[in-house]
SETOR-419316 format. One line per field, with one value per residue (C-alpha): residue number from 1; residue in three letters; chain; x, y, z. Coordinates in nm, 4 decimals. Example, Ala and Ser with C-alpha at 12.3 -4.5 7.8 and 13.67 -1.06 7.14 Angstrom:
residues 2
seq c(1/2)
type c(ALA/SER)
mol c(A/A)
xx c(1.2300/1.3670)
yy c(-0.4500/-0.1060)
zz c(0.7800/0.7140)
//
This chain:
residues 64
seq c(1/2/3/4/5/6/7/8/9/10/11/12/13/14/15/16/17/18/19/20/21/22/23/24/25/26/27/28/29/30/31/32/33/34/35/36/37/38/39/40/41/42/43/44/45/46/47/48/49/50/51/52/53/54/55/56/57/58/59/60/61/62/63/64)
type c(UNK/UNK/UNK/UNK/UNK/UNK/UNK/UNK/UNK/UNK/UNK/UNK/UNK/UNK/UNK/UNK/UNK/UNK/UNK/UNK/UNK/UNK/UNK/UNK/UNK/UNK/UNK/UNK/UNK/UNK/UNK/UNK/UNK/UNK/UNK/UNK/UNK/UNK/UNK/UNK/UNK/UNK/UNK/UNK/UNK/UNK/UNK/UNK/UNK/UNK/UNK/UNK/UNK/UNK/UNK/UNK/UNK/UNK/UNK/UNK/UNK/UNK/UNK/UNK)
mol c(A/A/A/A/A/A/A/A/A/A/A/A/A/A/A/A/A/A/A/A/A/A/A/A/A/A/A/A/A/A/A/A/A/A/A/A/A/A/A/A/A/A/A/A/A/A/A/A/A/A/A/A/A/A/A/A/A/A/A/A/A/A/A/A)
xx c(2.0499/1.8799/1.6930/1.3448/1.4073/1.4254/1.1628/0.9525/1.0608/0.9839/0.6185/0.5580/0.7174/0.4726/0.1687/0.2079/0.2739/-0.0536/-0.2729/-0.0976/-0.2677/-0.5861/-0.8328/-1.1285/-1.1462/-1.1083/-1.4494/-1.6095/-1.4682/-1.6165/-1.9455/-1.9923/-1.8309/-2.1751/-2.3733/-2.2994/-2.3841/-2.7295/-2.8007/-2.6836/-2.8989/-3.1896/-3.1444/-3.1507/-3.4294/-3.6417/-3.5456/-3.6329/-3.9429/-4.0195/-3.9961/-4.2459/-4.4872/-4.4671/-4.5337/-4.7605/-5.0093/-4.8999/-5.0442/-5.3539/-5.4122/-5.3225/-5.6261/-5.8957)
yy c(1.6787/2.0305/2.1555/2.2100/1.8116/1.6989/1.8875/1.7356/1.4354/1.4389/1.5940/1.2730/1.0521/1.1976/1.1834/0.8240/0.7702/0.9011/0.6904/0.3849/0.4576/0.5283/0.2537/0.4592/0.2809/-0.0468/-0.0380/0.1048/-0.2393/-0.4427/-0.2867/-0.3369/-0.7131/-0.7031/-0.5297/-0.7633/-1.0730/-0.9405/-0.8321/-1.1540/-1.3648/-1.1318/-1.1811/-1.5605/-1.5803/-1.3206/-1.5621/-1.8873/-1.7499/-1.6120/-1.9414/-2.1658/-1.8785/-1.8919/-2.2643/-2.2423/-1.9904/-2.1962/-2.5256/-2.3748/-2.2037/-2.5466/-2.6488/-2.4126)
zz c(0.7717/0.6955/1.0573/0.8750/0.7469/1.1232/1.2181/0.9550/1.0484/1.3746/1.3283/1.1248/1.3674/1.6641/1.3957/1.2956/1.6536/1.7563/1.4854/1.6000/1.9681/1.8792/1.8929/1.7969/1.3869/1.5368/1.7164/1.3729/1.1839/1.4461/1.4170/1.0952/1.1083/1.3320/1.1165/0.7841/0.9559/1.0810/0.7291/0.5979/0.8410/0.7684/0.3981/0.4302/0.6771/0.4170/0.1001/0.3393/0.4303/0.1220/-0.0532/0.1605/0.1526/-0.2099/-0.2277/0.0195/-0.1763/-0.4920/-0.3180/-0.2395/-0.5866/-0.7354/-0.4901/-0.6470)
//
């Protein structure tokens, strides 16, 4: 094998090396894991809410 192919080769090895320690992305994924399941609780708390407001006003228009 040519020298400049090992060397390349070896560059890559230590690179992919390298991203396989680093545990930085993995904290990113789990915050926003977190931060969908907020949004979807907030989303279906807003629609709940939403809907017995509605029939609540449309009750007491109904009422008039």
């Amino acid at each position: 094998m040519p020298p400049g192919i090992a060397v390349m080769l070896d560059r890559m090895h230590s690179a992919l090396s390298a991203l396989r320690r680093d545990d930085s992305g993995a904290t990113v994924i789990e915050y926003a894991l977190i931060l969908v399941l907020i949004s979807i609780t907030v989303v279906a708390w807003a629609t709940f809410v939403g809907t017995s407001i509605s029939s609540f006003f449309m009750t007491m228009a109904s009422g008039l």
